[in-house]
C-alpha positions in Angstrom: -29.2 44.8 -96.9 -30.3 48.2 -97.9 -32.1 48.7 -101.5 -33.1 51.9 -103.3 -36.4 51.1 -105.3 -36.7 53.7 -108.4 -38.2 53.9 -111.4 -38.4 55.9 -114.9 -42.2 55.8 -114.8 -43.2 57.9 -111.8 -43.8 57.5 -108.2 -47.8 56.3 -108.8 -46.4 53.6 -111.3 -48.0 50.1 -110.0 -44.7 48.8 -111.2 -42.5 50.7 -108.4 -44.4 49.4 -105.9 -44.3 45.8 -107.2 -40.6 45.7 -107.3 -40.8 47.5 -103.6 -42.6 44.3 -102.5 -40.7 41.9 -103.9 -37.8 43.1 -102.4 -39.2 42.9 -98.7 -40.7 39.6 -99.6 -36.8 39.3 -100.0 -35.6 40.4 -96.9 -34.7 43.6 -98.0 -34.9 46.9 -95.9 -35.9 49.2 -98.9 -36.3 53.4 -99.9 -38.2 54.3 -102.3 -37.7 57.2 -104.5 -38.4 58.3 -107.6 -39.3 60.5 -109.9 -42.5 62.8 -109.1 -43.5 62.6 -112.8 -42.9 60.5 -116.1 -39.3 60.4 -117.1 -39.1 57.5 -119.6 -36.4 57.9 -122.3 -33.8 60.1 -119.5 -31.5 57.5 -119.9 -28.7 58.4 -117.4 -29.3 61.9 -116.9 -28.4 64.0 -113.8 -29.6 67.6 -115.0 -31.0 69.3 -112.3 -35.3 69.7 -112.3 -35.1 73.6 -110.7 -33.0 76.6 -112.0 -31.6 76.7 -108.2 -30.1 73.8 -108.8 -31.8 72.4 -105.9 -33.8 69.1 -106.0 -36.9 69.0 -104.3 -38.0 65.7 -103.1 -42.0 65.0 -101.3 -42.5 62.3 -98.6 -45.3 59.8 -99.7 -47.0 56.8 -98.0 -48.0 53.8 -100.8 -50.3 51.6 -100.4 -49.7 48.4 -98.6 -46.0 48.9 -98.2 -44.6 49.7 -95.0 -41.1 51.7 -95.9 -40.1 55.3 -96.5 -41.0 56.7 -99.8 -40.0 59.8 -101.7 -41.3 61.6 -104.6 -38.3 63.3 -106.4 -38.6 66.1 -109.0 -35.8 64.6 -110.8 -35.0 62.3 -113.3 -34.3 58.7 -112.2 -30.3 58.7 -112.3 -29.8 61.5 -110.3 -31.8 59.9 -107.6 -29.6 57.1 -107.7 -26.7 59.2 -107.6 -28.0 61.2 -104.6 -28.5 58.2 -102.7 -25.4 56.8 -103.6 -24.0 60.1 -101.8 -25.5 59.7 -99.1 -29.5 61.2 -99.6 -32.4 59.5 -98.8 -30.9 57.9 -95.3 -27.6 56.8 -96.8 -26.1 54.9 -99.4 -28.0 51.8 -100.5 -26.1 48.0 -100.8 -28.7 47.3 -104.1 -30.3 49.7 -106.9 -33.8 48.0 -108.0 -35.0 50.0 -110.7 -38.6 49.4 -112.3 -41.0 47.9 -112.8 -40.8 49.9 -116.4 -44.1 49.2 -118.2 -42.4 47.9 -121.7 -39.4 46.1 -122.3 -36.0 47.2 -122.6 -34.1 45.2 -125.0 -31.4 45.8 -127.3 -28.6 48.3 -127.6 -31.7 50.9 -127.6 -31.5 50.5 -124.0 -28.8 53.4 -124.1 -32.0 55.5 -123.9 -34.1 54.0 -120.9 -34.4 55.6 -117.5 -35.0 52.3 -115.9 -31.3 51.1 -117.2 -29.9 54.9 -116.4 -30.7 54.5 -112.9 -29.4 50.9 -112.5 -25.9 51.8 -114.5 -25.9 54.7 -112.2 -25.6 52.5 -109.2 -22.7 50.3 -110.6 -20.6 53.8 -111.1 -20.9 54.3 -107.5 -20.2 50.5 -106.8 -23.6 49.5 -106.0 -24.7 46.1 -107.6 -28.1 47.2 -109.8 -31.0 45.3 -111.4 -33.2 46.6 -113.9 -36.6 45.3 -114.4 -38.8 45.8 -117.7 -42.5 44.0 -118.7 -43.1 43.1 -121.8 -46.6 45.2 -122.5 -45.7 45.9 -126.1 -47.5 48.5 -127.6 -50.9 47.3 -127.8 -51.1 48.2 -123.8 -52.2 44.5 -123.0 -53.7 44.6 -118.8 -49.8 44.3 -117.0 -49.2 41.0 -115.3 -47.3 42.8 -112.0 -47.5 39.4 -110.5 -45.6 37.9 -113.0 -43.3 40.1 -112.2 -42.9 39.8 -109.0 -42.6 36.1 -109.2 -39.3 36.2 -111.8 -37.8 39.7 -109.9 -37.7 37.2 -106.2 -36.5 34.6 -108.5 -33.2 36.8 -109.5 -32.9 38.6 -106.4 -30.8 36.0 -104.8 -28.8 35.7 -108.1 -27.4 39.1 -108.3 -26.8 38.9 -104.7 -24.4 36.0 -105.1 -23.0 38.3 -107.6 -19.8 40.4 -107.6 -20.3 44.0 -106.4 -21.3 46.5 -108.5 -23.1 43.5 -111.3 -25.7 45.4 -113.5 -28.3 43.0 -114.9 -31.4 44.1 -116.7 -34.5 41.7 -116.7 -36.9 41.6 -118.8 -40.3 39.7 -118.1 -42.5 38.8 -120.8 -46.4 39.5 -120.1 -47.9 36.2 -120.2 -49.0 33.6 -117.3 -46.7 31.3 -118.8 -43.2 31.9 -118.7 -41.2 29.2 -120.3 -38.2 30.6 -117.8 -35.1 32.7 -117.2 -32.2 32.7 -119.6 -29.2 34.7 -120.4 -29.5 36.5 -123.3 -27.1 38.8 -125.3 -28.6 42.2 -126.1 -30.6 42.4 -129.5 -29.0 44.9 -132.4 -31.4 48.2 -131.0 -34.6 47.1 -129.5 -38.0 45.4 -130.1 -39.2 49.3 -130.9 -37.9 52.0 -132.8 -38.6 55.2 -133.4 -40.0 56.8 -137.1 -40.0 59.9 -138.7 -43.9 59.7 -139.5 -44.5 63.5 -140.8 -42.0 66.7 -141.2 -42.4 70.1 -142.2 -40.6 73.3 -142.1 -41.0 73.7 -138.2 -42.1 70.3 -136.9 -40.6 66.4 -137.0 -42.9 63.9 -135.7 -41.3 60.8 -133.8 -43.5 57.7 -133.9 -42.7 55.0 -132.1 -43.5 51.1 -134.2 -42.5 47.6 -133.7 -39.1 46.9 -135.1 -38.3 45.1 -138.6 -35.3 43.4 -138.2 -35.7 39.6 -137.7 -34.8 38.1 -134.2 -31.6 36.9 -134.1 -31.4 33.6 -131.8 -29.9 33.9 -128.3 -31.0 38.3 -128.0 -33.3 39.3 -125.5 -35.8 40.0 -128.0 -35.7 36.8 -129.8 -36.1 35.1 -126.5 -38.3 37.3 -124.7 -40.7 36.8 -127.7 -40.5 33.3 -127.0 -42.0 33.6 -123.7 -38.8 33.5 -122.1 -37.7 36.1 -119.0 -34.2 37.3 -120.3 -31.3 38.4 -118.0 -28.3 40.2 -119.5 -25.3 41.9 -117.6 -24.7 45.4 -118.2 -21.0 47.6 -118.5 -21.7 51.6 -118.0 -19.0 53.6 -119.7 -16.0 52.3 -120.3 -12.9 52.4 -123.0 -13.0 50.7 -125.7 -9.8 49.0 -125.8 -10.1 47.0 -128.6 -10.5 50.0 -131.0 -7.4 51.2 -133.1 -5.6 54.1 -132.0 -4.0 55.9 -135.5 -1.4 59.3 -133.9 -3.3 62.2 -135.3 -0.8 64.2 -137.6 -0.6 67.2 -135.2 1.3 69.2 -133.9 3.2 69.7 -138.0 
């Protein structure tokens, strides 16, 4: 099988390439591509990086890994979707996306490039897993090992899967994990964002640990507890449980 490896945190990210490894350790025959620069917070975007409208992607060679690689000025959706098309020597059987250095938890995970790039893959029918490490804020040294450990772990899990599963992982950065459990996602996130300072021309954006208590059974909640969390993932899709009133119009 064929993966796409990609990330929200730049082609040089020790993170891409551990989840690179991992999948050959796998017996997978992976691409890698990804974005040329930071793109956290893109979320699913597919906005093109050049006014031509053209993407422009850079062949690279990473260390110790032995498979074609591709810096991508673009955001980490839109390389999904390109190779979902057909870019980048065809379109992939798996989307690995990460490994993003901080968790995504919550509903806040609307916003992360790591999970844009993976939800991107299931709307092309491609079964996607993103992976997050729990760094927290304090920028703790990353435990990529630990990583790698829990990502070969799943691997074989969302294989078994049906196609197009999304299922974002979340490792938490100690030597110890207590294990892997399902999880349902957290009310936003483990981090928010604040309005710190605002003036006539300026709002500053500060991002702080949240301060809502962990609810039992949420990704936060357990990834706190030193638990790897696993939760499956819907892109867009109707809501068909909402009411539907008929709008007074035309009189």
């Amino acid at each position: 099988m064929r993966a796409l490896i990609t990330n929200d945190d730049g082609i040089d990210s020790p993170g891409l390439l551990t989840l690179a490894s991992a999948a050959v350790s796998c017996g997978l025959d992976v691409v890698v591509a990804a974005p040329a620069t930071q793109s956290s917070g893109t979320s699913a975007s597919v906005a093109a990086a050049s006014d031509t409208g053209r993407v422009v992607s850079e062949r690279r060679t990473l260390p110790g890994l032995d498979a074609e690689a591709h810096a991508v000025v673009a955001h980490p959706a839109l390389i999904t979707l390109i190779a979902c098309r057909g870019g980048f020597g065809g379109k992939p059987d798996l989307v690995l996306s990460g490994v993003n250095l901080g968790a995504n938890v919550g509903r806040a995970v609307l916003h992360s490039g790591t999970v844009g790039a993976a939800l991107t893959g299931q709307l092309n029918d491609v079964s996607s897993l993103a992976v997050s490490l729990d760094i927290g804020l304090d920028g703790p040294e990353p435990l990529w090992d630990k990583a790698d450990e829990v990502v070969r772990a799943v691997l074989p899990v969302l294989l078994e899967m049906p196609a197009a599963t999304v299922l974002s992982l979340n490792v938490p950065n100690i030597v110890d994990v207590q294990g892997i459990r399902w999880a349902k996602l957290a009310r936003f996130g483990s981090v928010q964002s604040r309005v710190d300072e605002v003036d006539e021309n300026e709002i500053e954006l500060v991002t702080v640990y949240s301060e809502e208590s962990l609810v039992p059974g949420t990704d936060s909640a357990l990834l706190a507890s030193g638990y790897a969390t696993l939760t499956p993932l819907n892109s867009v899709s109707e809501d068909v449980s909402a009411p539907r009133p008929s709008p007074a119009w035309p009189v």
